[in-house]
SERO-4910 file (N, C-alpha, C, O; in steps of 0.05 Angstrom, whole numbers):
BEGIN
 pado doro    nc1    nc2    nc3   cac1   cac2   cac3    cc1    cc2    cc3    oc1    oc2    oc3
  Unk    A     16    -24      0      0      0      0     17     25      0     10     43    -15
  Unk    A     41     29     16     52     50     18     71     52     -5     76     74    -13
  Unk    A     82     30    -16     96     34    -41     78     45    -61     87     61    -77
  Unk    A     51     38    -64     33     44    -83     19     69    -85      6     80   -103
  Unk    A     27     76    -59     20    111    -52     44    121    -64     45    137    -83
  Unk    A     63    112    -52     90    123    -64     98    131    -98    106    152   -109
  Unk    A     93    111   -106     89    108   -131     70    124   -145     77    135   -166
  Unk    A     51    126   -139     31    140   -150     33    178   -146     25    195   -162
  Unk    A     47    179   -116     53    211   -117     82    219   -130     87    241   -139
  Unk    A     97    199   -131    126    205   -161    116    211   -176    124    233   -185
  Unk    A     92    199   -191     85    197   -211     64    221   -221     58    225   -244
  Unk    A     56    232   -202     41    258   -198     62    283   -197     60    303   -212
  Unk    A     81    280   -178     95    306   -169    111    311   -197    110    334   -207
  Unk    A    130    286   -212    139    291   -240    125    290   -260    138    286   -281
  Unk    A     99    292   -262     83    297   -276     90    305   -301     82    298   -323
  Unk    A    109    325   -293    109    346   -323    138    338   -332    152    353   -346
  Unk    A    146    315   -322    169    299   -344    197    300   -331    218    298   -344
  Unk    A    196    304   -308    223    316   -301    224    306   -270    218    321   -252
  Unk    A    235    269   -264    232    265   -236    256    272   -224    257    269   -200
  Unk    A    280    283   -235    304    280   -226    298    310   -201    307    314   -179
  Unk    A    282    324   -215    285    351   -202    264    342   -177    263    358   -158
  Unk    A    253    325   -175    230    319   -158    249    306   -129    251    313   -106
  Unk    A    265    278   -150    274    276   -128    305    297   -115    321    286   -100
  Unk    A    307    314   -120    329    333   -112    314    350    -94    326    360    -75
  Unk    A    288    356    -97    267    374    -83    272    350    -50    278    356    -27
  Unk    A    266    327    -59    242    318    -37    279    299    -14    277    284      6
  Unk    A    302    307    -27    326    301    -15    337    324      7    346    322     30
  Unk    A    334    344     -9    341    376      0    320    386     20    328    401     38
  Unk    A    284    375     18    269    386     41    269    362     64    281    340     66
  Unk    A    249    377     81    247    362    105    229    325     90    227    307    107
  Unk    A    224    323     74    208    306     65    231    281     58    224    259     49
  Unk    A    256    287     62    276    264     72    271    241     93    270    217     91
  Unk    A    267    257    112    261    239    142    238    224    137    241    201    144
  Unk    A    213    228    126    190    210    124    198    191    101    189    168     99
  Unk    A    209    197     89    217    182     59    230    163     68    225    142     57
  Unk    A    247    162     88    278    150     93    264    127    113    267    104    108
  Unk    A    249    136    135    221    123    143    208    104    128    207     81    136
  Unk    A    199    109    112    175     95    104    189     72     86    174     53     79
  Unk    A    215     71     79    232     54     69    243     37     87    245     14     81
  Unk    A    252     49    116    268     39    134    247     10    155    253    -12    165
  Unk    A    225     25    155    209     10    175    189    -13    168    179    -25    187
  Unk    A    184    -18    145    187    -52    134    202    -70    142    196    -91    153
  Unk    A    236    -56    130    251    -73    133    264    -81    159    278   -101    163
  Unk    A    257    -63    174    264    -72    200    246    -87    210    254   -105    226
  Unk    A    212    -83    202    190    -95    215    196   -125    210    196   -140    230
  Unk    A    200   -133    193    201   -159    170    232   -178    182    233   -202    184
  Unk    A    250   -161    187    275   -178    192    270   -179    226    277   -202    231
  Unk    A    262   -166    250    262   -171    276    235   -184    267    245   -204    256
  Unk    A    224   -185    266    194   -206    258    209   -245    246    206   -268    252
  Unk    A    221   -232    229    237   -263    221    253   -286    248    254   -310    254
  Unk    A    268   -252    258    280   -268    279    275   -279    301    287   -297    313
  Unk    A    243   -260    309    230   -273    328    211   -305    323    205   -324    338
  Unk    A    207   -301    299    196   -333    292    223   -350    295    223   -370    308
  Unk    A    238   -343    287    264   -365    285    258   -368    310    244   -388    310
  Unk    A    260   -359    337    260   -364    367    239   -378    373    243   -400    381
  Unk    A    214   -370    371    192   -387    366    197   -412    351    185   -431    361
  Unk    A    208   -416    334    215   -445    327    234   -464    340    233   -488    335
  Unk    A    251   -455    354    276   -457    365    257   -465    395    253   -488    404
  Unk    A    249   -446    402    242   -451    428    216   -477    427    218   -492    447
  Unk    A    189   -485    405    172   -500    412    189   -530    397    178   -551    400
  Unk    A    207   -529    385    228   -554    369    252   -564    375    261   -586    370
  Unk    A    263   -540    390    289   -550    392    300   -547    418    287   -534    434
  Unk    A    320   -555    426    326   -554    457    314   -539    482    316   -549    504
  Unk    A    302   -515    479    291   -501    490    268   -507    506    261   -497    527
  Unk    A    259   -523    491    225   -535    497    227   -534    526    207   -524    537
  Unk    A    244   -543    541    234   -549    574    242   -524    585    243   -522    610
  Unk    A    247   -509    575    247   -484    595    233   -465    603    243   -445    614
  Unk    A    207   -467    598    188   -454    586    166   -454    558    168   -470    539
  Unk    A    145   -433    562    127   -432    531    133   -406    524    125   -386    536
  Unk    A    151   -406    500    142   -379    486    122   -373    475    115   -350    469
  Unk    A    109   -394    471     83   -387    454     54   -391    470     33   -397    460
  Unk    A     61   -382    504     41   -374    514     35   -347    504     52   -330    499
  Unk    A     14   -345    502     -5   -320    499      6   -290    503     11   -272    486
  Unk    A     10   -291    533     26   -278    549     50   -262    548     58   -240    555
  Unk    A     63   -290    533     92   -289    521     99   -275    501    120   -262    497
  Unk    A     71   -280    481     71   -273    458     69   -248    450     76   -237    429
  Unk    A     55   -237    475     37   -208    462     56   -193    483     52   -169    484
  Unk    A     77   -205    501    106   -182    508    121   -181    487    136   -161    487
  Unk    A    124   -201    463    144   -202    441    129   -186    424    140   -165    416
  Unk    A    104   -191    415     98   -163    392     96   -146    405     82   -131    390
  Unk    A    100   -133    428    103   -103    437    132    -97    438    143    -76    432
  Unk    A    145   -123    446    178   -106    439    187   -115    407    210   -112    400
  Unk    A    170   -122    393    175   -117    371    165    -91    359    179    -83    340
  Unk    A    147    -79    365    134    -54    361    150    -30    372    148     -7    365
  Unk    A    169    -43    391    189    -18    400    219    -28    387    235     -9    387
  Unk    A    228    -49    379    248    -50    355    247    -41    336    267    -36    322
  Unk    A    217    -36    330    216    -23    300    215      2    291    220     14    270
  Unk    A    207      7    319    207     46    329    235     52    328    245     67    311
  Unk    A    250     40    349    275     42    354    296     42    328    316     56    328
  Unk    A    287     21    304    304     17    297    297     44    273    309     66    271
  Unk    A    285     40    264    270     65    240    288     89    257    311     91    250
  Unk    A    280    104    276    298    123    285    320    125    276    331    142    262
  Unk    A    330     94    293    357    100    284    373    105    260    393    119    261
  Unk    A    362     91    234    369     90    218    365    114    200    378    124    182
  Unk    A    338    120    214    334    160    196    355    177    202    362    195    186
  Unk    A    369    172    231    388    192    242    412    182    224    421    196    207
  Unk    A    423    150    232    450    151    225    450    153    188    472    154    179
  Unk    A    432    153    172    433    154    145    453    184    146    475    185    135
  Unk    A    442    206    160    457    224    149    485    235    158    496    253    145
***
């Protein structure tokens, strides 16, 4: 969805044939930081999301099993909240150290 928004306002703002100046506009204004965002926080969503299933698999398959349930309920819904603050965390970071 957000690539397709994306896509669709490139495709509006260079309208009149000329994206190079569009993107030199949207590098030079404040419209960096949301840009840099909206690229950054997928990929962070998607790779700490990967790694937490890897643990979840690890933990209900493989050695782990007796030490606990990660996949109580409980468990689960403290991991998508600190995944919701990895993703915060990490998007930040990456808007800052880009520049």
């Amino acid at each position: 969805m957000v690539c397709r928004a994306a896509s669709v306002g490139a495709g509006v703002l260079a309208f009149n044939g000329d994206l190079v100046s569009v993107v030199d506009f949207v590098r030079d204004s404040f419209l960096v930081y949301p840009a840099r965002a909206l690229v950054a926080a997928p990929l962070i969503y998607h790779y700490a999301a990967g790694i937490r299933h890897s643990v979840w698999d690890h933990a209900k398959y493989g050695m782990q099993s007796e030490k606990g349930d990660l996949l109580d309920p409980k468990v689960v819904d403290k991991l998508s909240w600190g995944l919701m603050y990895v993703t915060a965390a990490g998007t930040l970071g990456a808007v800052v150290y880009s520049f």
